[in-house]
C-alpha positions in Angstrom: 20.4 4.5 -36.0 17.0 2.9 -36.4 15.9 0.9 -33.4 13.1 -1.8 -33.4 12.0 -2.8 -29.7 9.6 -6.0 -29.7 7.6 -5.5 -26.5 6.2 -2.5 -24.7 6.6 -3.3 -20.9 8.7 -2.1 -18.3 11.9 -3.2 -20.1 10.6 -2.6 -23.3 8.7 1.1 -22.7 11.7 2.4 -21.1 14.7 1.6 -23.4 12.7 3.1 -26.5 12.5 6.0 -24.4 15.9 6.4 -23.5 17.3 5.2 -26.9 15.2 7.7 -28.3 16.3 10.7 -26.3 19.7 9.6 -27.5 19.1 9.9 -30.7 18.3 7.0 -32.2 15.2 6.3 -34.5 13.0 4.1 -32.6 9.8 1.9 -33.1 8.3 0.0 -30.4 5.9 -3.1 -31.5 3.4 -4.1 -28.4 1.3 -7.2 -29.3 -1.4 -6.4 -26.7 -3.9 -3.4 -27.4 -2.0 -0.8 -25.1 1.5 -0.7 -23.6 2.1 -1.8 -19.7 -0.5 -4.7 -19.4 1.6 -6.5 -16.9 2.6 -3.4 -15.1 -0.5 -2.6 -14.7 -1.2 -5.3 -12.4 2.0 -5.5 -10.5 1.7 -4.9 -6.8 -1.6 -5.7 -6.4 -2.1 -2.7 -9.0 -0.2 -0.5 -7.1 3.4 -1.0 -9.0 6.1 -1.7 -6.5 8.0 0.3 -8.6 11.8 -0.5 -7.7 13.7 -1.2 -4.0 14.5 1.8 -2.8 18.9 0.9 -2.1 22.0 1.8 -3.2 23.3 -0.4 -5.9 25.4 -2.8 -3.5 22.4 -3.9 -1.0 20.3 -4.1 -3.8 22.2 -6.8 -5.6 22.3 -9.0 -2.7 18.2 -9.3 -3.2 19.4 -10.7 -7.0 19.0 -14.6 -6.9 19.9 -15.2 -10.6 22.5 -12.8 -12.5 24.0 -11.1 -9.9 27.1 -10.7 -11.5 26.0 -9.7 -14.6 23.9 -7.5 -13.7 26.4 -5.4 -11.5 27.5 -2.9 -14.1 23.5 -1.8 -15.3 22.4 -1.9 -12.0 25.2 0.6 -10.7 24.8 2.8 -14.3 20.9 2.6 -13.8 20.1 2.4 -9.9 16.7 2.6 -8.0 17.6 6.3 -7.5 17.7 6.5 -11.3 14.7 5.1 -11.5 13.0 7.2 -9.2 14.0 10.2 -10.6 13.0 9.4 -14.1 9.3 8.9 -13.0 9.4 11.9 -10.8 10.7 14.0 -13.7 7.7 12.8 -15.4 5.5 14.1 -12.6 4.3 11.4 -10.9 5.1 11.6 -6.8 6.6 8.7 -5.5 6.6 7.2 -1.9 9.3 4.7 0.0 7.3 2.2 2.1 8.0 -0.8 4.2 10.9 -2.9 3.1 12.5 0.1 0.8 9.8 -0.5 -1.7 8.8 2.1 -3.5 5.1 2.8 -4.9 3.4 5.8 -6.9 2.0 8.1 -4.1 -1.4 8.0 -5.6 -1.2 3.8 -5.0 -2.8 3.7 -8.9 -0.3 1.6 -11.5 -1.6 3.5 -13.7 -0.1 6.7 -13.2 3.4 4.5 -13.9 1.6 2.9 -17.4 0.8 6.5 -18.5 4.1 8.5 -17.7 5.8 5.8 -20.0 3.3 6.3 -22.6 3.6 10.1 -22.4 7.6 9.6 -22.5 7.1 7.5 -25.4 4.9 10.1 -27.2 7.2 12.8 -26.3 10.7 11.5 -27.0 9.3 10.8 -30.6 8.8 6.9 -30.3 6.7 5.4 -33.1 4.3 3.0 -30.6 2.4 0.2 -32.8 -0.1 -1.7 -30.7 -1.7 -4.9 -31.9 1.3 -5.2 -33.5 2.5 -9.5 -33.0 5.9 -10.5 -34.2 6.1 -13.5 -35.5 9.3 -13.6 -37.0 12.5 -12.1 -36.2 15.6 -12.5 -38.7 18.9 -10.7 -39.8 19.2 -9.7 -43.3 22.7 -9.2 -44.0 23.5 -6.0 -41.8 19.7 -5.6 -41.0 17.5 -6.7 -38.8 13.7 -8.0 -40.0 11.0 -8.0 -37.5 7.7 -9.3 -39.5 4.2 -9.1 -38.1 1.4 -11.5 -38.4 -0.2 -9.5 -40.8 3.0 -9.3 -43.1 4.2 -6.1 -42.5 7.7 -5.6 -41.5 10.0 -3.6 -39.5 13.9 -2.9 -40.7 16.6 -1.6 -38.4 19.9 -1.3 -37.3 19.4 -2.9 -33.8 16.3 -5.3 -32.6 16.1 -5.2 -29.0 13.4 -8.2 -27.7 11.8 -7.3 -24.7 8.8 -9.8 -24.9 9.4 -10.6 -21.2 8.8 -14.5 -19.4 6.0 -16.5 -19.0 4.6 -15.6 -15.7 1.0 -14.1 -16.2 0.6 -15.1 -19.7 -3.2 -13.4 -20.2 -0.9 -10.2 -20.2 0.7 -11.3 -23.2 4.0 -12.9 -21.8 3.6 -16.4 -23.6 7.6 -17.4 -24.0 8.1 -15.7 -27.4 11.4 -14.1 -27.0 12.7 -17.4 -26.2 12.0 -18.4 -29.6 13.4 -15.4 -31.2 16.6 -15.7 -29.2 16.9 -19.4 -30.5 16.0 -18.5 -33.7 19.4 -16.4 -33.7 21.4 -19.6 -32.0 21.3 -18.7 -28.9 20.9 -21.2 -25.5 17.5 -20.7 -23.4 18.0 -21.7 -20.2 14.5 -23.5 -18.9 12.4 -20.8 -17.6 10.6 -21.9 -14.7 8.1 -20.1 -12.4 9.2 -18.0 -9.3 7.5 -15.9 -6.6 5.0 -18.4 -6.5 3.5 -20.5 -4.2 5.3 -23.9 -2.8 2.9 -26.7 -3.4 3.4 -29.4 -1.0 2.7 -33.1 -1.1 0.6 -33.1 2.3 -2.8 -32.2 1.9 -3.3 -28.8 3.7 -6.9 -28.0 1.8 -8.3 -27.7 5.5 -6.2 -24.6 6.5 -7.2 -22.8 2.9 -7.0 -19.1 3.9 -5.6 -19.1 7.1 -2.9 -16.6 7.3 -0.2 -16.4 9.5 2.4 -14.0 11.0 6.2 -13.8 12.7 6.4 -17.6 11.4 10.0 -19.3 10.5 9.6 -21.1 6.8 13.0 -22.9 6.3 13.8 -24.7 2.9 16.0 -27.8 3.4 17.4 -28.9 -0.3 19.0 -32.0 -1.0 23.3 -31.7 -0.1 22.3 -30.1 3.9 21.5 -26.6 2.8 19.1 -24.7 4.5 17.6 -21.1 3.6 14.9 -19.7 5.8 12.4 -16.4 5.7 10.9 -14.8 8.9 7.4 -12.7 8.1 3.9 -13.8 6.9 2.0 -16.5 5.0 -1.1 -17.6 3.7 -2.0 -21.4 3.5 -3.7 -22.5 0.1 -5.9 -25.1 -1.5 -2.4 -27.2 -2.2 0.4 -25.0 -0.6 1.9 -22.4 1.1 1.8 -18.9 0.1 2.5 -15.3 1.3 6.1 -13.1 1.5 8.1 -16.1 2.9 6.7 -18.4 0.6 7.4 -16.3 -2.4 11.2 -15.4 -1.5 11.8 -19.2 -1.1 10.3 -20.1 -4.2 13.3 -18.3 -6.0 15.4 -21.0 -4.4 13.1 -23.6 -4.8 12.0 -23.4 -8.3 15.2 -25.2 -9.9 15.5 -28.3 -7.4 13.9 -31.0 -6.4 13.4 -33.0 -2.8 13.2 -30.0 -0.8 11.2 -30.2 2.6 9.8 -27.4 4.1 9.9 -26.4 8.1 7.7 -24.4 9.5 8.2 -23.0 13.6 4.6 -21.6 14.3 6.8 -19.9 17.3 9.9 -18.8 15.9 10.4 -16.2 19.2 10.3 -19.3 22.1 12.6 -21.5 22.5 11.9 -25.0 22.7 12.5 -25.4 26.7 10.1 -22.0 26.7 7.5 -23.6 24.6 7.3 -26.5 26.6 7.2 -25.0 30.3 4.4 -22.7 28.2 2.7 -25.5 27.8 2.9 -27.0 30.7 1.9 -24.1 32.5 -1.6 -24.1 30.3 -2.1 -27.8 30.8 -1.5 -27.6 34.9 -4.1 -24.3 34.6 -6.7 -26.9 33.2 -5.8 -29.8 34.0 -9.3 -31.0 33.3 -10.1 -29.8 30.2 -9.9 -31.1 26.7 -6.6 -31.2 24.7 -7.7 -29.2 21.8 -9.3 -26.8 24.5 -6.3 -26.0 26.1 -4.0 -25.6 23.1 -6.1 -23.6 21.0 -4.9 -20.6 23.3 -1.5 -21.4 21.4 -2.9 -22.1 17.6 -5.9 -20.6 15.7 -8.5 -23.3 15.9 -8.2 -25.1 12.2 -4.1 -25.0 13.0 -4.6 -26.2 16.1 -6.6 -29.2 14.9 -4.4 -30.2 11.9 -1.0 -30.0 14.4 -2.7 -32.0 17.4 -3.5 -34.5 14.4 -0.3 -34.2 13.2 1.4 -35.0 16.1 -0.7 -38.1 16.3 -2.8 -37.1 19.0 -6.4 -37.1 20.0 -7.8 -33.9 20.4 -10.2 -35.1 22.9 -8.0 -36.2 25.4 -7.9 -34.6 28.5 -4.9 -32.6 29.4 -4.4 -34.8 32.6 -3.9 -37.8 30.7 -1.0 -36.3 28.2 2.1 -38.2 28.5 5.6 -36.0 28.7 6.4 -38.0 25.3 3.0 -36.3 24.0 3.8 -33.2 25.2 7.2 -33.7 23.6 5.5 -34.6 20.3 3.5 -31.6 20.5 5.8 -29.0 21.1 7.8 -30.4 18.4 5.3 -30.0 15.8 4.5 -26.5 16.5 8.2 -25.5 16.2 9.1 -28.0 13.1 5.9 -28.6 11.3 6.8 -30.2 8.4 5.7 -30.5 4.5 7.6 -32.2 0.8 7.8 -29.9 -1.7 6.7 -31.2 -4.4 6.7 -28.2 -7.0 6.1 -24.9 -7.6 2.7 -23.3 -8.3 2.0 -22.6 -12.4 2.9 -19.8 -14.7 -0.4 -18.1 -14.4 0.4 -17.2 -10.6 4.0 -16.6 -10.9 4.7 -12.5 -10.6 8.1 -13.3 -12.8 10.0 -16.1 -14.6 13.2 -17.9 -13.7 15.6 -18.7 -16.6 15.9 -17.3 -20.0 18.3 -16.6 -22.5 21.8 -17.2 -21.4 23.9 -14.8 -19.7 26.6 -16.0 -21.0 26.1 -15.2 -24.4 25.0 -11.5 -23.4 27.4 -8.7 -22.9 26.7 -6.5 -20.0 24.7 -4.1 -21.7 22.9 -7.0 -23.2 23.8 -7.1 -26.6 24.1 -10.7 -28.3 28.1 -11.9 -28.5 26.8 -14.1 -31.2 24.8 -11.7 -33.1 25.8 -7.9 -33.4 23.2 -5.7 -33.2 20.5 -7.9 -31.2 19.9 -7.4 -27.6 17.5 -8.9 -25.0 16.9 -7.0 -22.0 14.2 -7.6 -18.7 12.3 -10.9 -18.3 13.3 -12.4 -20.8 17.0 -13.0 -19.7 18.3 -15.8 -17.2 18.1 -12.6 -14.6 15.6 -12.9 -11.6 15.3 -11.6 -8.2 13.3 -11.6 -5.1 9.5 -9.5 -4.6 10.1 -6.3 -3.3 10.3 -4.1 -7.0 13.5 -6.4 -7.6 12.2 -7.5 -10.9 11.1 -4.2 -12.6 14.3 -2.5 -11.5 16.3 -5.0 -13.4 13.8 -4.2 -16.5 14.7 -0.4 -16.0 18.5 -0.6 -15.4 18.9 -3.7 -18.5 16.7 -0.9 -20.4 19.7 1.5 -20.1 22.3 -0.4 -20.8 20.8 -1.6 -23.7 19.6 1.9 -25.0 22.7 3.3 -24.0 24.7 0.9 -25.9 22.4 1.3 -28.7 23.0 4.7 -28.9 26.9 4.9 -28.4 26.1 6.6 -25.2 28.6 6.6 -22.4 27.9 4.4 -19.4 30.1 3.7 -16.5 30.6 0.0 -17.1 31.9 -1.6 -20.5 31.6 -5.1 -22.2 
């Protein structure tokens, strides 16, 4: 069985490894100049590597493809993934939040265990190597380069991966492969990004916050919220609670944003707080006084949110003021108005259609052709969510490949 794999990322590195130690005949073709650009960078360069649960827990951190994604995920788990890298030799460590991380903290320990695998299980690695043209040939696949040559095998698995960080190579050209073939893309959009919103929060650029409420309210009633930390930017919000609610935010439209600055006091506790500060200095400015409850730029952009004048002296507030006040702090309000771009997003949302994937993600329309990681209508929260997908659609894919026995079928 020869075995073409277009793309030499997570996805792509790991089912040429595992379709090769099956047997099968592999050749991987990686655009860039070395395999694992994008991995290289994730984590802040440190590779959150996978989240460290059993199958089960894990899938509820799935936001898109939950379902399908239940037979490769319990045939290929984090503890699968863990012990393929540790069989390579590189020590792993679980941190905070299950994720898991090289011990050394270096990506690069992760980029060069693949490549060894690769080397060792026989795959023939081309680098520099651009498809531009993907095609089946009666029962042969075709995958032509930009400088003419061509691959032919038995299967072509496309592992090109989104759009998110395109300077690592992922520019959307799986999509067009998979179309190519007839198959539905469904509109990949940006996720783990930040939430731009329409009011102008330039002033608070850099602040960072923590044990903050960020609630999402989307058009219909629903509400989704994230407790943890956040960074305020140029045009948005960004940080952990920002990212998670992007994967919920990046297909609609309308959303408003809630944040409670004191998620841990009640409303009536906030208020007799304040009251207590004001009746401690009764004399003193407004902004004087509140800034023991707000870091000074927040506490200058709520009191002007809440319409009033930081000058005024605490004696002077009105109970309707002080009503005002309280509840901006615990409902501060923003419109979403998008997304941030591509180029900041750490994965894509959408992809080809699930629907037109078996579960080991092999085409229904087209034997023989498979798409696997990124590329697919699959995406999940930060946490190493997203590269374990890559891994465990990897395995189905190379297992499938392979005639290999896994413990799901189509």
């Amino acid at each position: 069985m020869k075995v073409t794999v277009i793309g030499g990322g997570a996805a792509g590195a790991m089912c040429a490894v595992l379709a090769a130690r099956g047997g099968a005949d592999v050749t991987l073709l990686e655009k860039n100049e070395k395999t694992g650009k994008k991995l290289f960078i994730t984590g802040k360069g440190r590779c959150n590597l996978t989240a460290d649960l059993p199958p089960a827990e894990f899938l509820e951190g799935v936001v898109h493809g939950e379902k399908f994604l239940r037979g490769a995920v319990w045939s290929f788990s984090s503890a699968d993934t863990k012990k393929f890298f540790e069989d390579e030799g590189v020590p792993l460590v679980t941190e905070r939040g299950n994720r898991v991380f090289p011990a050394s903290g270096k990506s690069s320990d992760i980029t060069r265990a693949l490549d060894r695998a690769l080397k060792e299980s026989g795959v023939k690695v081309e680098l520099n190597a651009e498809v531009r043209r993907a095609e089946k040939r009666w029962e042969k696949f075709a995958a032509v380069l930009a400088d003419g040559r061509e691959f032919i095998s038995d299967a072509l698995v496309v592992a090109t991966g989104g759009k998110s960080y395109p300077s690592t190579g992922s520019t959307g050209d799986g999509y067009a492969f998979a179309e190519k073939f007839g198959h539905s893309v469904v509109k990949p959009v940006p996720s783990l990004v930040q939430l731009i919103t329409k009011e102008d929060v330039s002033p608070l650029n850099g602040l960072s916050l923590k044990n903050v409420t960020l609630s999402a309210e989307v058009p219909g009633g629903k509400t989704v919220s994230e407790f943890g930390e956040m960074l305020f930017t140029k045009r948005g919000i960004s940080g952990p609670v920002a990212l998670t609610l992007s994967a919920r935010l990046n297909r609609v439209g309308g959303a408003r944003l809630h944040l409670d600055l004191k998620p841990a006091l009640t409303r009536e506790k906030l208020d007799a707080r304040i009251l207590r500060d004001f009746s401690e200095r009764k004399n003193a400015d407004l902004k004087n006084v509140t800034r023991a409850l707000l870091p000074e730029r927040l506490n200058l952009y709520v009191l002007e949110r809440a319409g009033l004048p930081p000058g005024k002296k605490v004696n002077a507030v009105t109970k309707e003021e002080r009503t005002r006040l309280a509840d901006t702090v615990k409902d501060l309000t923003f419109g979403f108005a998008s997304v941030g771009p591509f180029e900041e997003a750490v994965v894509t949302s959408g992809g080809v259609s699930l629907k037109e994937l078996t579960p080991r993600c092999e085409s229904r329309l087209v034997k023989g052709l498979y798409f696997i990681g990124e590329v697919i209508d699959a995406d999940a929260y930060t946490g190493g969510y997203n590269l374990q997908i890559a891994f465990s659609t990897a395995a189905a894919c190379a297992a499938s490949v392979t005639g290999g026995a896994g413990r799901h079928s189509d």
